[in-house]
C-alpha positions as CSV (number, residue, x, y, z in Angstrom):
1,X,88.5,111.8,159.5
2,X,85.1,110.4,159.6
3,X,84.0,114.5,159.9
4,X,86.0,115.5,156.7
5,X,84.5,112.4,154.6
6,X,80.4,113.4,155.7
7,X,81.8,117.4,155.0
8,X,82.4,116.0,151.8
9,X,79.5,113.8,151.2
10,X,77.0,116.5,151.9
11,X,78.9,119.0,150.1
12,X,78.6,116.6,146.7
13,X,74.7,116.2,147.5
14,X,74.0,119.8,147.7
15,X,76.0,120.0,144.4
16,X,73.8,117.5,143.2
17,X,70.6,119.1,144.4
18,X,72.0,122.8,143.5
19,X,72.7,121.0,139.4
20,X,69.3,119.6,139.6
21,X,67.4,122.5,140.6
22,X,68.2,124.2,137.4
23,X,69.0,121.5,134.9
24,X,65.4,119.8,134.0
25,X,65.0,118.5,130.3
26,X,68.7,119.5,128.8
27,X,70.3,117.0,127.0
28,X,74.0,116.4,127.4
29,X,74.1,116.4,123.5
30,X,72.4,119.6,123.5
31,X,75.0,121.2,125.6
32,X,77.9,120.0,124.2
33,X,76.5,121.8,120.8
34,X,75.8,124.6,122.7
35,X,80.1,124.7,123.5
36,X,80.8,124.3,119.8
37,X,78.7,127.2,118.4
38,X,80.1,129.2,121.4
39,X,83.3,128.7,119.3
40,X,82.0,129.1,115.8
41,X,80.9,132.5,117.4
42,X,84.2,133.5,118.8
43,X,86.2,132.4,115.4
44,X,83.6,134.8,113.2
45,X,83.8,137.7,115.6
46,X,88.1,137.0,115.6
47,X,87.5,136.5,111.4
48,X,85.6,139.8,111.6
49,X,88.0,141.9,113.4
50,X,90.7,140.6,111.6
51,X,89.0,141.6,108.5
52,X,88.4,145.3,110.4
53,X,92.3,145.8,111.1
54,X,93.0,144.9,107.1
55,X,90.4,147.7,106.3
56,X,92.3,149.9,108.9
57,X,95.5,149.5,107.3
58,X,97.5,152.7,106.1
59,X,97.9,151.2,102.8
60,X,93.8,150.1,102.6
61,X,92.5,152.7,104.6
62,X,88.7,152.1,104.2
63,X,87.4,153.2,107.7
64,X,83.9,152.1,106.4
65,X,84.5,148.7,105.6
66,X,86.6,148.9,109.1
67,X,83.8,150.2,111.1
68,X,81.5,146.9,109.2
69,X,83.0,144.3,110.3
70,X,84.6,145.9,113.4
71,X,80.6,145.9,114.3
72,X,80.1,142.0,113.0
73,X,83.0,141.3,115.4
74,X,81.2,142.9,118.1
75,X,78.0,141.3,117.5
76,X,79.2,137.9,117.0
77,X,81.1,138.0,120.4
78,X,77.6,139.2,122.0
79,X,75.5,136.2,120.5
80,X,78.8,133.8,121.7
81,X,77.8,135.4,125.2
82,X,74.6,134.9,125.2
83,X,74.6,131.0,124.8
84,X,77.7,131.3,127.5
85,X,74.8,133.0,129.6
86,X,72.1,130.7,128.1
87,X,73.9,127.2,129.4
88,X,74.2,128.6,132.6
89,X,70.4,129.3,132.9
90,X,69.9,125.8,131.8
91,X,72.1,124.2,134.2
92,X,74.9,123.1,131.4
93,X,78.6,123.7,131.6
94,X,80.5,126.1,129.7
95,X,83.7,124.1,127.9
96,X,85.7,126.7,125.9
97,X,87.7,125.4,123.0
98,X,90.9,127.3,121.2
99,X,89.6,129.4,119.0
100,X,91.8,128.4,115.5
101,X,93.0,131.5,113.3
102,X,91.3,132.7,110.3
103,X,91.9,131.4,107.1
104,X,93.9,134.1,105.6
105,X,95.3,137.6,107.1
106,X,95.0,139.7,103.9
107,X,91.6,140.2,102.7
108,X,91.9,141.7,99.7
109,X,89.1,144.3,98.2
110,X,86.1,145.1,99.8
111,X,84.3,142.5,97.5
112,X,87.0,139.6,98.1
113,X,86.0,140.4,101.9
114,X,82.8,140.8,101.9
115,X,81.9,137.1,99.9
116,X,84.3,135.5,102.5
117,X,82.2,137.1,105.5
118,X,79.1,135.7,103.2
119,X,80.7,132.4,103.4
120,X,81.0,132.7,106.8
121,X,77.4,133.9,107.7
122,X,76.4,130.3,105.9
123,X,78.5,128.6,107.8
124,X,77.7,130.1,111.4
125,X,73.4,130.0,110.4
126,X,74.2,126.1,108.9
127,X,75.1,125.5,112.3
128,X,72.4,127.0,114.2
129,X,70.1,124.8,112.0
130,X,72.0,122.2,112.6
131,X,71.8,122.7,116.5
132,X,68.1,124.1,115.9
133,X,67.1,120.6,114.7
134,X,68.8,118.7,117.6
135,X,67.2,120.8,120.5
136,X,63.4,120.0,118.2
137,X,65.1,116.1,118.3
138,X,65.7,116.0,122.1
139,X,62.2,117.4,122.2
140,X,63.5,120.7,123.8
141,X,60.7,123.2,123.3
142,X,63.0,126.2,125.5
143,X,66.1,125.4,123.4
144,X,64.0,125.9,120.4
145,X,62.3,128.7,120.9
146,X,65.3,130.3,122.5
147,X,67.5,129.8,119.4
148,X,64.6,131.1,116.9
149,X,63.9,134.5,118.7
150,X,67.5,135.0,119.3
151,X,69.4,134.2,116.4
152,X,67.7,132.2,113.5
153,X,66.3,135.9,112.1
154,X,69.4,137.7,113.0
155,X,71.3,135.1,111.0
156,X,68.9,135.3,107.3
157,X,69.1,139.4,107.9
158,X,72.7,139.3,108.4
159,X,73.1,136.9,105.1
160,X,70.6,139.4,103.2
161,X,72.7,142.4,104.2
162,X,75.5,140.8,103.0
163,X,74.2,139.3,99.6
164,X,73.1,143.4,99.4
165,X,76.6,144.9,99.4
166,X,78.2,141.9,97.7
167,X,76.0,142.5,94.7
168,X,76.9,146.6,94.9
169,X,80.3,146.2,94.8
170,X,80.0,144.3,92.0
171,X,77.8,147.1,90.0
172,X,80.2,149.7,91.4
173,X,84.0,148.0,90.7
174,X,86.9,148.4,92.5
175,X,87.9,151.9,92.8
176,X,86.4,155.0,93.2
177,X,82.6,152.1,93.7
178,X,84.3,150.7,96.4
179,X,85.4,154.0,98.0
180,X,81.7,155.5,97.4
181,X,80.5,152.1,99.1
182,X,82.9,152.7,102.0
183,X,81.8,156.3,102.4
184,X,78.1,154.6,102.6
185,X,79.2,151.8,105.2
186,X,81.0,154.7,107.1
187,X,77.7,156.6,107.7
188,X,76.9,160.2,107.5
189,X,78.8,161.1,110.9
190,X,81.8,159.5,109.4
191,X,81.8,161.4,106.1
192,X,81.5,164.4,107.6
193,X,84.1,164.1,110.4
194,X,86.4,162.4,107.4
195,X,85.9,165.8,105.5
196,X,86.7,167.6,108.7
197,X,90.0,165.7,109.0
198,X,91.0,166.3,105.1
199,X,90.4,170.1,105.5
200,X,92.4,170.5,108.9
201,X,95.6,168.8,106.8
C-alpha cells in the first residue's frame, strides 16, 4: 500500500516537473482565450463549408463560389490547428467546446453570402485583437508575436479579399455578374474542365 501511494506521489511530481518544463510565462487567462478562438475557428471553417455545400447544390450550382469557401473552410480549420498545436508548445491545455451551428442553412446569392462571410471575418479578427491585447496585457511577448506573424495579416487580407468581391458583385448584379464572378472564383483550370464537361453532354 505504502508502494502504490509513493508510485503515485512521484508519478504527480514528474507531472509537475514535466508541466513546468514547458509552461514558463503563460497565463491561465491566456489559455483559456486560446480554447475559445480554437472554437470561433472551427464554427467559421463549419459556417464556410456550409456555405460551400449551398453553392454545390443542383439548384445553385456555382462550383466557384463552392470551391471559395470550400477553401475558407479549409483554412480556418488549419489556423484552429495551429493554436491547438500552439498551447501545446506552451505547456497549456487544449479544452474543446461544441461547436454551435451556423446561423442559417440557405445562403442565398453569392452577394447575400459573401457579406455574411464578411461579417464573419470581423468577428473572428475582433477576436484575435481582442486576444492580441490580453497576451500584450499579461506581458506575453511569444504570445504576441506568435499571433501577429500568424494570423493578424492573414485576417486584414482575408477581410480586403472579401470587401473586393462584395463590392463586384454588387457592380455585376445577380445573374449572368454573379455567374461571370463564379467563373472567376473557379479559376482558369475550372473553366476549362467546366467547358469540357458541357461539350461531352
Amino acid at each position: 500500500m505504502k508502494a502504490a501511494l509513493l508510485v503515485l506521489a512521484l508519478l504527480a511530481c514528474l507531472h509537475a516537473a514535466t508541466a513546468q518544463a514547458v509552461r514558463q510565462n503563460f497565463h491561465e487567462e491566456c489559455e483559456a482565450n486560446i480554447n475559445k478562438q480554437i472554437n470561433m475557428e472551427l464554427y467559421a471553417s463549419y459556417v464556410y463549408m456550409s456555405m460551400a455545400f449551398h453553392f454545390d447544390r443542383d439548384d445553385i450550382a456555382l462550383p466557384g463560389f463552392a470551391k471559395f469557401f470550400r477553401q475558407h473552410s479549409n483554412e480556418e480549420r488549419e489556423q484552429a490547428e495551429k493554436l491547438m498545436k500552439y498551447q501545446n508548445t506552451r505547456g497549456g491545455r487544449l479544452v474543446l467546446q461544441d461547436i454551435r451551428n451556423p446561423e442559417r442553412d440557405d445562403w442565398g446569392t453569392g452577394l447575400e453570402a459573401m457579406q455574411a462571410a464578411l461579417n464573419l471575418e470581423w468577428q473572428v479578427n475582433q477576436s484575435l485583437l481582442e486576444l492580441y491585447s490580453l497576451a500584450d496585457s499579461k506581458k506575453d511577448p511569444q504570445m504576441a508575436a506568435f499571433l501577429r506573424g500568424e494570423f493578424l495579416n492573414r485576417q486584414v487580407e482575408a477581410i480586403k479579399k472579401m470587401a473586393d468581391l462584395s463590392t463586384k458583385l454588387k457592380r455585376a448584379g445577380d445573374g449572368l455578374g454573379e455567374y461571370i464572378i463564379d467563373k472567376e472564383l473557379n479559376g482558369p483550370q475550372g473553366m476549362s474542365n467546366q467547358n469540357k464537361a458541357l461539350i461531352s453532354v
